[in-house]
Phi, psi and omega in degrees: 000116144342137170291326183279350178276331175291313190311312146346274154307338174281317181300315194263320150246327186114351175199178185247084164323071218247134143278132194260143193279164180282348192256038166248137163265143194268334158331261199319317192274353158293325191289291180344317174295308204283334191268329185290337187257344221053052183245166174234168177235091217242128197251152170249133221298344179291319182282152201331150155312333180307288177287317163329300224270335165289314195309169181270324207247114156241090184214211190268190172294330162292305210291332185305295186312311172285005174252332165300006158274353169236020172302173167217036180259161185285338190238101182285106188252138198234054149359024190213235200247148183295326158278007147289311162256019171270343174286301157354286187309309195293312163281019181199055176283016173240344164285171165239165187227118196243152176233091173005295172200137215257029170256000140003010204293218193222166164250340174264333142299357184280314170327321214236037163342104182314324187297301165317278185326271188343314166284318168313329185281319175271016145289357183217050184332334153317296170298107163272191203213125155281161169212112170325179182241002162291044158222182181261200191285350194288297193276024176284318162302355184241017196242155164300294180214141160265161200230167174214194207261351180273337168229047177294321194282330195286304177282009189290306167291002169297339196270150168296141199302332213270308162326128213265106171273152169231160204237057171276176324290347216253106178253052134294296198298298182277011183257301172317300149318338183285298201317320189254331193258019187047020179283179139215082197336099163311113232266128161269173196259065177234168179198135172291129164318330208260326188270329206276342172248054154230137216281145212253000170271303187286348134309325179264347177288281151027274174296336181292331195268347179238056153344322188269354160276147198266143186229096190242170175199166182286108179274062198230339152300150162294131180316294186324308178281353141295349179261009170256357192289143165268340166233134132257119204188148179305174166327280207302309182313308136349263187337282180303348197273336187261001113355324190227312145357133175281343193271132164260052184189131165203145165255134193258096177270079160166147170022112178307315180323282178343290188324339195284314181283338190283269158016307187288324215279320194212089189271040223220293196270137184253141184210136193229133151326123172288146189265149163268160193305339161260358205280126177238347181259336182105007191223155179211115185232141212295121176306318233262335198269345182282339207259012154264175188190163167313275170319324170265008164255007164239019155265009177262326180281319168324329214227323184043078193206136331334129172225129184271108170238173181206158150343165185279305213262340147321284148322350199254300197290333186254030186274305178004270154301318171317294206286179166108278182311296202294338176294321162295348172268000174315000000 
């Protein structure tokens, strides 16, 4: 294949449509690749099982961020979303970071235009700023420290009571947060596609019918369905509550992927998905974490192609606040 044929297909789809033959095993010539390049492969709990079960690395966006602040591989294969491996890039601005397929986004981070935020941030001058770590790197530059849903209380409390906050992109996230430290943060107006929609009547139908489950969830969900949850907590938080937990039954209000590690962590235990408000599969799964595949992570390690780059001055600014977060999460 042309190069200029690949460039194309990066323009146009977002990954490299290449065919691949049915006698490659893909398992095997991915592992061949990662060991011939030096690369690791670090996956999000969202994406297929498949792709979890490869990876060196499987976790939430803090664990993603911390382990790419200690690889020592040459090559970052980036198993997720684009602002996952644009974070990868900011903490590794001498590796390259490759991405399955870059139309991979976020809705929340999309929700948070930098150009917008920025004129919002300067009604409130006064204010320094979280950032959730679900944007992108322009608004990672405008921001004080990030944050992910696994340490959001901890760095909301790192700042003195006196201090005055703004909460981007998720004011799910940041309602939550009000909530539990009694601030009060100033919300930008964003929300996950995948949390925001789910219903919180056909949940409760639900519970009626599993009487004997426990009903946790991602806070990143909408208040009404956090207020019927017996557990709230990021992925990982999730992960370890049903772990430990007495109950063998639970419904899980977030990203169908996770069930595959709760299912490895504990095959003992039934986990049923919160149905969503459109839900006709009984599940509610991410478009963009989907839009990954076996194949298209090993013609992107063949090619080492999508590759996510960014500015000098991009990176200078928003290594900052990442470094900020990880040091407080220490």
């Amino acid at each position: 294949m042309k190069p200029q044929d690949i460039r194309l297909m990066l323009d146009e789809k977002g990954f490299i449509d290449e065919p691949v033959s049915s006698d490659i095993k893909l398992v095997e010539e991915i592992n061949r690749l990662k060991k011939e390049k030096n690369a690791v492969i670090l996956s999000h709990y969202y994406v297929e099982s498949d792709l979890q079960d490869i990876a060196d690395y499987v976790g939430d966006s803090l664990g993603l961020a911390q382990e790419a602040a200690k690889t020592t591989a040459d090559l970052i294969v980036f198993v997720g979303v684009h602002f996952m491996a644009e974070t990868a890039k900011i903490i590794n601005p001498s590796k390259k970071v490759i991405l399955p397929d870059l139309k991979a986004g976020c809705s929340l981070a999309d929700s948070a235009p930098a150009d917008k935020f920025a004129e919002f941030k300067a009604q409130y001058p006064d204010h320094k700023v979280i950032s959730y770590i679900n944007c992108t790197a322009e608004l990672k530059t405008l921001t004080d420290v990030v944050c992910t849903s696994a340490n959001a209380l901890k760095i909301v409390n790192s700042f003195p009571p006196e201090q005055k906050l703004i909460f981007a992109p998720d004011k799910n996230l940041g309602n939550y947060l009000n909530g539990l430290t009694g601030r009060e943060m100033v919300l930008w107006d964003g929300a996950c596609m995948v949390h925001e929609k789910y219903s919180v009547e056909k949940i409760i139908q639900l519970m009626d019918q599993h009487p004997d489950a426990e009903f946790i969830a991602h806070p990143e969900c909408e208040k009404p369905v956090l207020l019927v949850a017996g557990y709230i907590g990021s992925t990982t938080a999730l992960l370890n509550y049903v772990s430990k937990s007495d109950s063998k039954k639970f419904i899980v209000a977030t990203e169908s992927g996770i069930l595959h590690q709760m299912k490895k962590a504990c095959p003992d235990k039934i986990f049923i998905p919160a149905p969503s408000i459109d839900s006709t599969c009984g599940c509610n799964d991410c478009s963009y974490m989907k839009l990954n595949s076996l194949q298209k992570l090993y013609i992107c390690m063949k090619h080492e192609l999508p590759e996510v780059t960014l500015s000098a001055e991009v990176i200078k600014k928003a290594q900052l606040p990442i470094l900020r977060m990880l040091e407080i999460s220490k």
